[in-house]
N, C-alpha and C positions, 0 to 999 in steps of 0.2 A: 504493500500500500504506500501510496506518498506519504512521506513526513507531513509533520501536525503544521510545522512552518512552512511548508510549500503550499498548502491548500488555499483555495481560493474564500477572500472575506466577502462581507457584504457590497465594499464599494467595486470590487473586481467582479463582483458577477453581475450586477449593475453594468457595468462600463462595458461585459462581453452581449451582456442583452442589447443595450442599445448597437453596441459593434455588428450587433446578428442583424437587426431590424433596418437600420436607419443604411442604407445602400445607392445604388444608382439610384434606384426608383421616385426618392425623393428628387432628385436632380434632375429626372427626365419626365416625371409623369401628371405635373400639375398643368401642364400643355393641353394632353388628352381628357383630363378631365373637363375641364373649360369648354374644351372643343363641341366637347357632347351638351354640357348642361350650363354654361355659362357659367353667371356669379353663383349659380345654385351649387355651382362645385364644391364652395364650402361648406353645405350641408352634406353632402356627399363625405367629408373629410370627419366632419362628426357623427354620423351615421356608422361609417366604419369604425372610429374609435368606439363610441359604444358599445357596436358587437362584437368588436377584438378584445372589450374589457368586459364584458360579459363572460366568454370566452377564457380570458384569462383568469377569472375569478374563479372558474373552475380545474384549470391549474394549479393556481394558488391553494385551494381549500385540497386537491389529492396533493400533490406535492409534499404538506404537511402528512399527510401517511404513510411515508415513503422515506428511504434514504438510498435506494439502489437508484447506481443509471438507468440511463433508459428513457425517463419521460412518461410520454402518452404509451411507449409498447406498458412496460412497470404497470401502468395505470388499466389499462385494456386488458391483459395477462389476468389481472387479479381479479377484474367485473365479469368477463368471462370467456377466464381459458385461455388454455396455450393456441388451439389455432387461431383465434381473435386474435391475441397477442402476437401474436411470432407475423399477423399480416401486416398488422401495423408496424413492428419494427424493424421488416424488412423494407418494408417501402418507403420506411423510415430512411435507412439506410441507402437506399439505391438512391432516392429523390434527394438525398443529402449530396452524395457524389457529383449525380448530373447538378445541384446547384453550386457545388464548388468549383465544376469543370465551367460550367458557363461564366462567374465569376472572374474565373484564372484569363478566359479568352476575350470577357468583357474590361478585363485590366489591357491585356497588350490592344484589344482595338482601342480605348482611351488615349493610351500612351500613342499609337498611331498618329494618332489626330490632331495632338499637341507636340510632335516630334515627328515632322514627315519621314525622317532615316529609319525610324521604327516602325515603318505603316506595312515596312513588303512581310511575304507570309514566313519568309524568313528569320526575320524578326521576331515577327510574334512568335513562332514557335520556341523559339530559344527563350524569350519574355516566359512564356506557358510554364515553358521545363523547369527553369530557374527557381518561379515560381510557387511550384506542386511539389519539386522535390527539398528546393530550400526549408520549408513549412515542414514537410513533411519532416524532417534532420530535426529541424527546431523542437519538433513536439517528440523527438527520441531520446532531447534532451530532459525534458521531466514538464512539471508542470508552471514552475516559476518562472522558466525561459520563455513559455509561451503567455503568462498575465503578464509580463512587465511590457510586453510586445502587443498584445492586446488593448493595455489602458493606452501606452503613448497612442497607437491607430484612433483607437476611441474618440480621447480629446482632441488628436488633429482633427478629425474628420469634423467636431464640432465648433469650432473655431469659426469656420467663415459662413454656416450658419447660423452663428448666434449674430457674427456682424450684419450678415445679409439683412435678417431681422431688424436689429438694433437701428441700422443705418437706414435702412429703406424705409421703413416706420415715417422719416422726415420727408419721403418722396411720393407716399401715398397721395391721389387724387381718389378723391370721393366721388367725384363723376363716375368714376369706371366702376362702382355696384351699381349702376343706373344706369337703363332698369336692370328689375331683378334676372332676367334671361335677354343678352341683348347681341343671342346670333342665332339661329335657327338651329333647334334640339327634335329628335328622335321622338316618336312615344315610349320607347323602351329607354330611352338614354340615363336617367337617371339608376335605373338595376345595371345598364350596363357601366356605367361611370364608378358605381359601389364595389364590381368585379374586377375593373383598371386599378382601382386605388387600394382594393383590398391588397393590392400584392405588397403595396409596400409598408403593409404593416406586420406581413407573417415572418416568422423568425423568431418571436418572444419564446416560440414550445422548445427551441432550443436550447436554452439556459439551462429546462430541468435533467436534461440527458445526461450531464456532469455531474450527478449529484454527490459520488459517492469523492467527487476532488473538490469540495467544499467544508468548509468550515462549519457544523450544526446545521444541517442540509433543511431538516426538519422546520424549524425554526424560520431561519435565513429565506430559504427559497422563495416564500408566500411573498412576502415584504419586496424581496428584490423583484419578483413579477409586478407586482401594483407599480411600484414606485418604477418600474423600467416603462410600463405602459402608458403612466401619468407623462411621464416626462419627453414619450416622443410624439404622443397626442399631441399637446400643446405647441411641440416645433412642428410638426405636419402642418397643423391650423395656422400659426402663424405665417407659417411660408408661401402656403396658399393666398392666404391675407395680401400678405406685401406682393406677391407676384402678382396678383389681380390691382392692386394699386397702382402698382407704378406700370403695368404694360398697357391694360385692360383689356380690348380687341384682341393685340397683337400677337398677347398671352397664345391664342390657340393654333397659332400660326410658329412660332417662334419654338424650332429643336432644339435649343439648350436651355429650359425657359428660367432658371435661376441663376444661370449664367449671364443671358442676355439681361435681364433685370439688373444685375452687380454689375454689368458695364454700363448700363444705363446710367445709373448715378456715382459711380465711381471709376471710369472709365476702362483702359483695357486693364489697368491694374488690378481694378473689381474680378474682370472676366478671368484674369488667367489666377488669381486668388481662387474664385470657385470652383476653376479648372482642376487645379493643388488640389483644394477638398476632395476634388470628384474622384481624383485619384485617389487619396488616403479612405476614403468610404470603401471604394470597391478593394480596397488593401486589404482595409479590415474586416471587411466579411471574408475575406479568402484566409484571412487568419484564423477568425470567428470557426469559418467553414471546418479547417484544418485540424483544430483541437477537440469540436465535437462530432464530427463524422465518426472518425473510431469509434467512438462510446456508443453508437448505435450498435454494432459490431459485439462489444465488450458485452454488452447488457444480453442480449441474444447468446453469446454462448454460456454466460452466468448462467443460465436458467439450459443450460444442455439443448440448445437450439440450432448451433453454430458447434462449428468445433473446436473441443477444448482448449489446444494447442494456442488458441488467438489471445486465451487470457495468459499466457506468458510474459512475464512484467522483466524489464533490464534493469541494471545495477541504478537508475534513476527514477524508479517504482511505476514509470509508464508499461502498459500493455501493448508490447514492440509491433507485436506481429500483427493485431490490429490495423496501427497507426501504417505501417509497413503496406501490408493488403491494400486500404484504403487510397493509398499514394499510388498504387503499381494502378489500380482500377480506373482513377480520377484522370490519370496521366492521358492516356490513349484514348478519352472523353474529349477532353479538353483540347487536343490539337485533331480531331475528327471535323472540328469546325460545323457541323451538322446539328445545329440547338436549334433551326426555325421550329420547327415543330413539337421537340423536348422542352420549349417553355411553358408550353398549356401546363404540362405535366406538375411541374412545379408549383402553381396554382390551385387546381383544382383538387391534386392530388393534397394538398395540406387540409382537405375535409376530410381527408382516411385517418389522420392524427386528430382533428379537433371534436368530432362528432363522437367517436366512440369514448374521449374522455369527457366531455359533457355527461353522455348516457353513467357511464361510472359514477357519477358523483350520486345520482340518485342509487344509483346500487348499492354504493360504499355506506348512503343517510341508512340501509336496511341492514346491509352484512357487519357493516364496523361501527355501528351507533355507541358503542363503547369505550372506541379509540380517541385517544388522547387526540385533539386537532387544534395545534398552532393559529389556525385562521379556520374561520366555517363562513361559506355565505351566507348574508341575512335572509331573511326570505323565504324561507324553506324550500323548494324547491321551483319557486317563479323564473330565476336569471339562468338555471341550467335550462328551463323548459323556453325561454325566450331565445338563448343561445342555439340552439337546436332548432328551432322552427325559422327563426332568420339564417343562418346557416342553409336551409334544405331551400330558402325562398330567394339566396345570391346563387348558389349551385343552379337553380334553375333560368338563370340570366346567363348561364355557360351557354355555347351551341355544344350539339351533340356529340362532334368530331373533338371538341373542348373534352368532352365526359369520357369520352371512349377512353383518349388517350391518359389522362388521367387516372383514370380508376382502372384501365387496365391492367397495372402491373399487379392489383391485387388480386389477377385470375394469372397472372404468370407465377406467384408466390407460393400458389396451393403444391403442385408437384415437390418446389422446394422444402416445403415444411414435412409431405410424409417422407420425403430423404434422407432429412437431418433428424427424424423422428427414429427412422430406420437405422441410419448410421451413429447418431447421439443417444442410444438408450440410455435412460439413468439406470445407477446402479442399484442392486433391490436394497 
């Protein structure tokens, strides 16, 4: 196991939540929102916070009954059963990969763009390599090499958000929420606008996969979720805010729209400042990505899922082989170049993690009513039952080619599980 002093505190699991969450997406996607529904984008942006924090509240409240990795698999496992369990944290694990591979290759296109010598595929591949396998070494060194690397990514990446904010705030035009929808919207636009913008708030279910390289997991976890989710709410909202201020129109026109904005009032220094950010964001999720992918892996063969061999720990208390697998798989992802279609995947599949652990919370208020809980949600069971029904009602603003490929892998997962069921018998 890691030492007591390499484990991760309260402020480090923090700083990897938001490092998980807060990504391109915020950088690229208040354009599209706009596009579809106008100034109403901002409702949009708390509409999602809402049901991300709905959502997380049910994180938060199992989280508390748990101390293994894993997450939502931990969580599903226990409401019901290994095959429930074992689909969710393989798909866990696969959808983890393809998002680090896409990440790795969304860094070297960035770097492209702001370094034309970087842009040929030569480049990028060797960007990619550097990348997946640098990470991957880092995280062979134990767990401390990878938070100190984690928080620096963290606060950089927030930095010229919080300026963007701060400074734009003074560039605001009130004209531009007037009126309240002032380009031509869809009649579905606003479910579809919920679906764009949902992505860039998924990532928070990662935090709990680490659990067991934290500090009072039990305890800590619930806290670091709320307080991870309050706090990228607020930057979401406001970012949208200032970027509907100062572009207003242009906003849904305008591909870098938080970039274009920072140069707006702060000239190219603003742009290539957000540019830096945009870089350090997508940094830090490939960091983010790097440290809890394995533990998808780790948690699966804890429970004789996967093969044992994976939980082999090196002289630095990490689990090598893991970290190792995850690297060799991510690698040959990533320079494939082939994400158009692998990003529904990422999307819709984060409902095969979030819905089954909603369903658990009401299982756990039945089977573990006894159990000691760090945090419980109010309500009795209103917010998981709201979570769930708004969840099944964004899923259904997917298109079906959206669904398929999505939810597919959890009918490619069935064969694997009677394999490793076959191959992993526990002992009597």
């Amino acid at each position: 196991m890691a030492t007591h002093k390499n484990k991760l505190g309260l402020l480090s699991i923090i700083l990897l939540g938001i490092n998980a969450i807060i990504g391109s997406g915020i950088f690229l996607l208040p354009n599209k929102a706009y596009a579809l529904v106008g100034t109403k984008s901002i409702f949009v942006f708390i509409f999602d916070a809402l049901l991300v924090i709905t959502i997380a509240l049910c994180f938060a409240e199992a989280a508390g009954l748990f101390s293994k990795d894993g997450g939502p698999y931990v969580y599903t496992r226990a409401a019901f059963g290994d095959f429930a369990g074992f689909e969710v944290g393989f798909i866990k694990w696969i959808v983890s990969m393809i998002a680090w591979a896409t990440m790795a290759n969304g860094f070297a296109t960035a770097l492209g763009q702001i370094f034309p010598a970087c842009s040929s595929r030569a480049a990028q591949i060797i960007v990619m390599t550097v990348i997946i396998v640098g990470l991957t070494l880092i995280n062979l060194c134990g767990v401390n090499s990878s938070k100190i690397i984690n928080n620096l990514a963290s606060i950089g990446k927030l930095v010229p958000l919080v300026i963007f904010i701060i400074v734009g705030f003074f560039f605001v035009h009130g004209k531009n929420f007037h009126p309240a929808t002032p380009i031509p919207t869809t009649s579905h636009g606003f479910g579809a606008a919920c679906l764009v913008i949902f992505y860039a708030f998924t990532g928070f279910e990662a935090i709990a996969v680490a659990a067991e390289d934290m500090h009072n997991p039990q305890k800590t976890l619930p806290r670091a979720i709320l307080m991870v989710m309050g706090v990228v709410s607020i930057f979401y909202l406001l970012i949208q805010v200032v970027a509907i201020g100062v572009l207003g129109n242009h906003l849904a026109t305008a591909t870098a729209p938080v970039q274009t904005a920072m140069e707006h009032f702060l000239g190219r220094g603003g742009f290539a400042l957000v540019a830096a950010g945009e870089l350090i964001s997508i940094g830090g999720i490939n960091i983010a990505s790097s440290f809890i992918t394995p533990r998808c892996a780790v948690a699966l063969a804890n429970d004789n899922l996967l093969p044992r061999f994976i939980l082999k720990r090196n002289r630095y208390g990490v689990e090598y082989w893991a970290i190792i697998i995850t690297g060799i798989i991510t690698l040959p992802i990533a320079l494939s170049g082939s994400f158009t279609t692998l990003a529904a995947i990422s999307v819709v599949s984060r409902f095969a993690q979030y819905l089954p652990t909603c369903l658990a919370i009401l299982v756990f208020r039945r089977t573990m009513k006894d159990a000691s809980r760090p945090f419980k949600i109010p309500g009795g069971p209103i917010i998981p039952l709201i979570a769930i029904v708004v969840s099944i009602w964004l899923l259904m603003q997917a298109t079906l080619h959206e669904l398929i490929w999505g939810f597919g892998g959890l009918v490619i997962a069935i064969p694997f599980y009677f394999l490793m069921k076959w191959t992993c018998r526990r002992p009597n």
